[in-house]
C-alpha positions in Angstrom: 100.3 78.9 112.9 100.4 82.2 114.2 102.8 85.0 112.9 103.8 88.5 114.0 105.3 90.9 112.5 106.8 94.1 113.6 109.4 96.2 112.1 112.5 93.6 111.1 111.0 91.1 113.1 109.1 88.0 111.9 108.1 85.9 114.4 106.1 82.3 113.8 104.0 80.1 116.7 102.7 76.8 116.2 100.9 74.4 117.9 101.6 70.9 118.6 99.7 69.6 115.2 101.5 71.8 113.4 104.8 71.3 114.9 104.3 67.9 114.3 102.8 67.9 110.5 105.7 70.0 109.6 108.4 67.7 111.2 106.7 65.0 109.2 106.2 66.7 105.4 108.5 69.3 105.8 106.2 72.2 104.9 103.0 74.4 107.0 101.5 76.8 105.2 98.4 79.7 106.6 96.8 82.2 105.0 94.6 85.4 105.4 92.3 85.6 102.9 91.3 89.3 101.6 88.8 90.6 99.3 91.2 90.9 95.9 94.5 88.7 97.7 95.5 86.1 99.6 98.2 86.7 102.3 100.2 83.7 102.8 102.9 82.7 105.4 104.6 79.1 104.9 107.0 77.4 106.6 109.0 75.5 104.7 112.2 72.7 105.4 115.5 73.0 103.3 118.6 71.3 102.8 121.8 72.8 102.8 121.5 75.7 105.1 122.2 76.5 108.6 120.4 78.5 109.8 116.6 80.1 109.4 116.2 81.6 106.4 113.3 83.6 104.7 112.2 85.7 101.4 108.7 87.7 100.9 107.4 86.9 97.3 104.0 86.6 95.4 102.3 88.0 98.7 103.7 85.3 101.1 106.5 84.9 103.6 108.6 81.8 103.7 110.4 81.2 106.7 112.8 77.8 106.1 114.4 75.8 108.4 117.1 74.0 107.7 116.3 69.8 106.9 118.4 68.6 110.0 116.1 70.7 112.3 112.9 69.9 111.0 113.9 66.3 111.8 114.3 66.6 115.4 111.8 69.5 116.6 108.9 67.6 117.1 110.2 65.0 119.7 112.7 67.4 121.2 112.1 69.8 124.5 114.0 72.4 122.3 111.1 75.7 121.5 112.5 76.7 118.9 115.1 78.8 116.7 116.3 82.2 115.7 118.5 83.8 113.4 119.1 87.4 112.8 120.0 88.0 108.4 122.5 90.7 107.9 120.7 92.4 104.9 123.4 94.0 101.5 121.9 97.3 102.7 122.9 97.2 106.2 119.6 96.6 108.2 118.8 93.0 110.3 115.9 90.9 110.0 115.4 89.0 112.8 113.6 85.7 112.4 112.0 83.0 115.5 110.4 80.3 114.6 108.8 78.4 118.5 106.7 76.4 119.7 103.1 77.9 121.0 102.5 77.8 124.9 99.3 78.3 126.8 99.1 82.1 126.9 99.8 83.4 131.0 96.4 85.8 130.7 92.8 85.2 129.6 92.6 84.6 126.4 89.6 83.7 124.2 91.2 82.0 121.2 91.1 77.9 121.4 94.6 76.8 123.0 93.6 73.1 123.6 96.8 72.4 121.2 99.3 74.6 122.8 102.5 73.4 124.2 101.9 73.6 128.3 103.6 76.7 129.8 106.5 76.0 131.3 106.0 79.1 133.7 102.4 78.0 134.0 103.8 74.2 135.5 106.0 75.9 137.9 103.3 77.5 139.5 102.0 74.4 140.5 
């Protein structure tokens, strides 16, 4: 599972594997491991909401995804989901969740597990 991050913006990739290991328990969870912390970022399925959700606590991100979507992900064409959260103070965070594609440009990072790009297909 990949994540990016900039400004409001939380953004989480992941591979077929994961996609389907998360369908199936209902949780993914990565982490970045520093000299005095860990750095976590979970994914997490959860009933009774609809919509993506997240919080930041203990040094980790949670990004959930609501139960009913969790279920169909894996077998479905659909990439992915996003939700923008209207914060009490007035600011957005914006939140995608998708399905990692075989990256367009050279890469050297292993993408044996990537979803096939659908612009990459056309090209053919």
């Amino acid at each position: 599972m990949k994540i990016r991050i900039k400004g409001n913006s939380i953004r989480f990739r992941l591979t077929k594997m994961e996609v389907e290991t998360f369908s199936r328990v209902g949780f993914y969870e990565e982490k970045t491991e520093f000299r005095d912390q860990i750095f976590k970022y979970v994914l997490k399925s959860k009933g009774k909401i609809p919509h993506l959700e997240a919080d930041f606590k203990n040094d980790t991100i949670t990004m959930y995804l609501p139960e009913k979507d969790k279920l169909i992900w894996a077998n479905s064409d659909r990439v992915g989901f996003q939700h923008t959260i209207v914060m009490e103070n007035g600011k957005e965070l914006f939140l995608l969740l998708e399905k990692d594609f075989v990256c367009l440009d050279e890469t050297i990072e292993d993408q044996s597990d990537n979803y096939p790009n659908p612009l990459l297909v056309k090209r053919k």
